[in-house]
N, C-alpha and C positions, 0 to 999 in steps of 0.2 A: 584452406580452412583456417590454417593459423592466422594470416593475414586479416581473415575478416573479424577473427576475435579481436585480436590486437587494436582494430578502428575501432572494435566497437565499446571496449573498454577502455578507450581514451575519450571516447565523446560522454558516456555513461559510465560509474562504476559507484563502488560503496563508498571511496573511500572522497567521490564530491558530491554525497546523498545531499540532497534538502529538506530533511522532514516538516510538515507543516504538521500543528497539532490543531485536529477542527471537533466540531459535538455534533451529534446528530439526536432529536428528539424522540423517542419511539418508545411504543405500549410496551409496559412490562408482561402483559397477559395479552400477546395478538390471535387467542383464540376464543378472547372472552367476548361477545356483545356487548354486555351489562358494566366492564372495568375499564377506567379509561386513565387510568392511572401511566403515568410516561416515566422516565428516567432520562439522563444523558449518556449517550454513550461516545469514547472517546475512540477518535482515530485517527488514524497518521498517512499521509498524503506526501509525494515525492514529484514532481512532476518535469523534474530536470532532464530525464530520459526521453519524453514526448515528445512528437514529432507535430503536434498541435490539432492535427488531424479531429474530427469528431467522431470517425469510427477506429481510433488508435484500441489498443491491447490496454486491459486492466491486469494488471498482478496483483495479485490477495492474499494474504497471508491472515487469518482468521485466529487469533493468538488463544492459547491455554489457560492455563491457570498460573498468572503473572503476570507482572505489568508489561503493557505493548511495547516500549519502549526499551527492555531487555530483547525481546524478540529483534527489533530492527537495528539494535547495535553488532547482533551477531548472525544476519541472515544476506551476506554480501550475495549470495547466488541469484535473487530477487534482480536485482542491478545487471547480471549479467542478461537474465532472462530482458528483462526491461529493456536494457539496451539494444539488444537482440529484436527486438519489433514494435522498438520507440513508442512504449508502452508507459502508465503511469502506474508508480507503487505505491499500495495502499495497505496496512495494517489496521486490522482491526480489533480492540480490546473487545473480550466476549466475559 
């Protein structure tokens, strides 16, 4: 078991994350009919860990009250996960 952590924090870890910062457009009120009102929302994307696959593993990390960007400066376990089933990390500011 040690062995295969040890591969897999050398092909994947936090400390050679790539974060990509992307927008995504979406309804402020997605239960309104009548409101179509949108916002940006931002989020962070990693995809150094992926195995390229099209049914790879998504990691999520769904952020609090604070910028997303504190969350992926100190959330290394993400990376572990990720590398662990060459998955892609994403953060999302909520």
């Amino acid at each position: 078991m040690a062995v295969l952590l040890t591969r897999l924090a050398a092909a994947c870890s936090f400390a050679n994350r790539s974060l990509t910062t992307r927008w995504a457009e979406v309804q402020v009120d997605q239960f309104s009919l009548g409101d179509a009102e949108t916002f940006k929302l931002r989020y962070l994307v990693d995809e150094s860990c992926w195995d390229g696959k099209q049914d790879g593993a998504v990691i999520m990390y769904t952020g609090n009250e604070g910028p997303i960007t504190d969350f992926a400066e100190n959330c290394g376990f993400l990376w572990d996960l990720a590398g662990s089933v060459q998955g892609v990390v994403v953060f999302v500011e909520m």
